[in-house]
C-alpha positions as protocol buffer text, in pm:
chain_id: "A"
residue {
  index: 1
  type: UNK
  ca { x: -689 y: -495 z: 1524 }
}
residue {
  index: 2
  type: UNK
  ca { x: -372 y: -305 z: 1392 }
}
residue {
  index: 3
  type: UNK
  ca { x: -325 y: 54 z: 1290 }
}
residue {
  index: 4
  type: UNK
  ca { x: -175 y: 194 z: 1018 }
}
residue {
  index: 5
  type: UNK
  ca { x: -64 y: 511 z: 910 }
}
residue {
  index: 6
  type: UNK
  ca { x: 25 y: 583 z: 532 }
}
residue {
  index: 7
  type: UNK
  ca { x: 139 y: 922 z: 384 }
}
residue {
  index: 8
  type: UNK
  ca { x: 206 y: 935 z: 24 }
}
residue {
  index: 9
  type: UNK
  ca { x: 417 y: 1210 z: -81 }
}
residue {
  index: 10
  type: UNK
  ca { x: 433 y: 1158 z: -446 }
}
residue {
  index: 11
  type: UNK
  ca { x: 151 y: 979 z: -750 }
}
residue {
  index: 12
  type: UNK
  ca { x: 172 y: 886 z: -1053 }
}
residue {
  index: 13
  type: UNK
  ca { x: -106 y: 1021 z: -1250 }
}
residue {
  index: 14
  type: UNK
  ca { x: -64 y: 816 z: -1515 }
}
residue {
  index: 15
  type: UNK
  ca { x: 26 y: 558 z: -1339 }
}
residue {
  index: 16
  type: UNK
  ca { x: -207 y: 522 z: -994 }
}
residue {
  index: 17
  type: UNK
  ca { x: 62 y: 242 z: -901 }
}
residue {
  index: 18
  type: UNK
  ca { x: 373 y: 451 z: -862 }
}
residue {
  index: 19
  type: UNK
  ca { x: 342 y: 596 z: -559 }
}
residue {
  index: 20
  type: UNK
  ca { x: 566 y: 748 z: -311 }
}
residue {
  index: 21
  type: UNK
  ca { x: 546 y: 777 z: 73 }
}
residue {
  index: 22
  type: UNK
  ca { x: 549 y: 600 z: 404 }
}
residue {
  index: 23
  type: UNK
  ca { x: 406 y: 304 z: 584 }
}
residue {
  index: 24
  type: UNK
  ca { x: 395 y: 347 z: 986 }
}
residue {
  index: 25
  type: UNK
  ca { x: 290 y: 66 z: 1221 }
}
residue {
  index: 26
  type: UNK
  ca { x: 149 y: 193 z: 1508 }
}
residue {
  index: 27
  type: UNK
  ca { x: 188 y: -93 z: 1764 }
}
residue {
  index: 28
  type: UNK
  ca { x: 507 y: -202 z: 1619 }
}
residue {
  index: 29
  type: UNK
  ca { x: 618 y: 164 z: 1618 }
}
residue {
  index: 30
  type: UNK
  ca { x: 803 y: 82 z: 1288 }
}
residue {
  index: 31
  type: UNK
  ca { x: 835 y: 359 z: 987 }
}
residue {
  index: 32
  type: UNK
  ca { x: 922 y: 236 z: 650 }
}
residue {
  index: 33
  type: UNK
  ca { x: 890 y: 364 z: 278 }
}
residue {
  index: 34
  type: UNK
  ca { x: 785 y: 263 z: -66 }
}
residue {
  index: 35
  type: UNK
  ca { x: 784 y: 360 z: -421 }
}
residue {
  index: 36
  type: UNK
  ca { x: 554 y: 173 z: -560 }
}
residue {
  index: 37
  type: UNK
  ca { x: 175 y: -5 z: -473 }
}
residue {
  index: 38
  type: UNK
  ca { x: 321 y: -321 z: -496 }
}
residue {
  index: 39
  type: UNK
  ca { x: 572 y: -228 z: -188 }
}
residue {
  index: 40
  type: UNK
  ca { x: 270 y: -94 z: 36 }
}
residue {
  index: 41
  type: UNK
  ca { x: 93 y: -411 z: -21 }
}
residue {
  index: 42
  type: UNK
  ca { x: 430 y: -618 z: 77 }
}
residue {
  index: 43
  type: UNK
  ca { x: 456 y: -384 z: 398 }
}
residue {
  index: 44
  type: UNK
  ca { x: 116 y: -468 z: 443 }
}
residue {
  index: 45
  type: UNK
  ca { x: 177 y: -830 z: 445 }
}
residue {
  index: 46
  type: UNK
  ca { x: 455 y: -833 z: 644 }
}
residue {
  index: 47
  type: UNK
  ca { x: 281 y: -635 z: 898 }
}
residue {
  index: 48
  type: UNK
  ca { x: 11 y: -916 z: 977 }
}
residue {
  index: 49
  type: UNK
  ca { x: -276 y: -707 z: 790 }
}
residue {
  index: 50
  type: UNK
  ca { x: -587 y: -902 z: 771 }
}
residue {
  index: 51
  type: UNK
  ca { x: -726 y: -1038 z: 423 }
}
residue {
  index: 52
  type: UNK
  ca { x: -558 y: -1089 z: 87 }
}
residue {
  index: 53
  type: UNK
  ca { x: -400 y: -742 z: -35 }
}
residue {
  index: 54
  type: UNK
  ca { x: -349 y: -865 z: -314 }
}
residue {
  index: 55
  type: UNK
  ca { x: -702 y: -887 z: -373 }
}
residue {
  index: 56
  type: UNK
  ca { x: -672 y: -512 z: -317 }
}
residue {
  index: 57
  type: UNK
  ca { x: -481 y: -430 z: -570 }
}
residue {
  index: 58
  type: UNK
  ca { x: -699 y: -655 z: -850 }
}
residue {
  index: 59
  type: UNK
  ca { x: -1002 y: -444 z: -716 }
}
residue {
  index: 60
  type: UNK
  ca { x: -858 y: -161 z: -774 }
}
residue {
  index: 61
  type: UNK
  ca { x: -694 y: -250 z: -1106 }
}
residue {
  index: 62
  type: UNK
  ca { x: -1011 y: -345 z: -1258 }
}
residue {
  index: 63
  type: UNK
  ca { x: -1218 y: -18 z: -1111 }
}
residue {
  index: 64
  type: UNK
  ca { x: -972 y: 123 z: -1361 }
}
residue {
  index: 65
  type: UNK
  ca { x: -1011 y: -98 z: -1642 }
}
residue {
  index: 66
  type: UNK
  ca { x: -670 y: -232 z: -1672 }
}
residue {
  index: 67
  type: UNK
  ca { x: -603 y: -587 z: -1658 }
}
């Protein structure tokens, strides 16, 4: 199992997708930022997380009614 950490510092509140903050790795012991959901979900990727993220970010786009 990995462990994340993620901060975000700034939100959009018109826009839920720009976001601001940063993505830590705790086994890797790697830091790294992002400005935007579709960057977390990349560092997510990269990281080995398990499951689709992208599915993640459909789920949540459609909790919010938006396509």
């Amino acid at each position: 199992m990995e462990n994340y950490i993620v901060r975000i510092y700034r939100r959009d509140a018109a826009d839920p997708h720009k976001v601001a903050g940063v993505f830590e790795s705790v086994e890797q012991e790697t830091e790294n930022t992002f400005t935007n959901l579709n960057s977390l979900v990349s560092l997510l990727a990269s990281n080995g997380a398990d499951g689709d993220a992208t599915d993640a970010i459909d789920t949540a786009r459609t909790a919010e009614g938006k396509p």
